[in-house]
C-alpha positions as CSV (number, residue, x, y, z in Angstrom):
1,X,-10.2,-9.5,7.3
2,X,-7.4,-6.9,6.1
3,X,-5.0,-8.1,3.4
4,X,-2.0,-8.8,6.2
5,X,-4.8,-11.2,7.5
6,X,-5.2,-13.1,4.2
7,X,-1.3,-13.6,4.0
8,X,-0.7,-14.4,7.1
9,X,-3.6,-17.0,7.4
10,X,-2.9,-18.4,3.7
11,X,1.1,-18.6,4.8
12,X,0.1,-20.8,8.0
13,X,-2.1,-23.0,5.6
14,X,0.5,-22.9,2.8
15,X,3.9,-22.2,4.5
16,X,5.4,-23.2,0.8
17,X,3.8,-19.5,-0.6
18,X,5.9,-17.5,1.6
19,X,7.4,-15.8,-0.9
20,X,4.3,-15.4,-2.9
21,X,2.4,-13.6,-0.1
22,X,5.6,-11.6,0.6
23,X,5.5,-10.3,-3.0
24,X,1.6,-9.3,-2.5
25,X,2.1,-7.3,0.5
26,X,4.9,-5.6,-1.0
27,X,2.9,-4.6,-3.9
28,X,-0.2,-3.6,-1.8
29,X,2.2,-1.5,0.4
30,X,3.7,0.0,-2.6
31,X,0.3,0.8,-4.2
32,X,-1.0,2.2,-0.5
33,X,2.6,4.3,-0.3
34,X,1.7,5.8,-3.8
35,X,-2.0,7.0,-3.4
36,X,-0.8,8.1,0.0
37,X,1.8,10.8,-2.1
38,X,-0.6,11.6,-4.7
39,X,-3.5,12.1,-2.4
40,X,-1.6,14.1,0.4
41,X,1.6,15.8,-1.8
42,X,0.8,15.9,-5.5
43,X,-3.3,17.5,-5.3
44,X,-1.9,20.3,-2.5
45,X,0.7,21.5,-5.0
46,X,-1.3,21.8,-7.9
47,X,-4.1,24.0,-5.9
48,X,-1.1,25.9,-5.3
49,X,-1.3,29.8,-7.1
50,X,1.9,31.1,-8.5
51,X,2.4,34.4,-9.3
52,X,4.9,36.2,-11.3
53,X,6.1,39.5,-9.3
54,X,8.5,41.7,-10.9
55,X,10.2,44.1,-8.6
């Protein structure tokens, strides 16, 4: 079970922790969205070569 799964199933046991489970899948999509851009963006830059050409 995913973590969408837990908050869904915990906010049809608990509707009161709506809120709660919101804030969790905001800061898992957050966390997801961030390892996505270093893992994709950030490590292809730095194997990047740059060169200083004079002409």
């Amino acid at each position: 079970m995913n973590l969408h799964e837990q908050c869904l199933l915990r906010y049809l046991q608990n509707p009161d922790e709506l809120a709660y489970s919101t804030q969790i899948l905001k800061l898992n999509n957050f966390i997801l969205e961030k390892h996505f851009i270093l893992n994709n963006f950030v490590a292809k830059l730095s194997a990047l070569s740059y060169t200083d050409s004079e002409v």
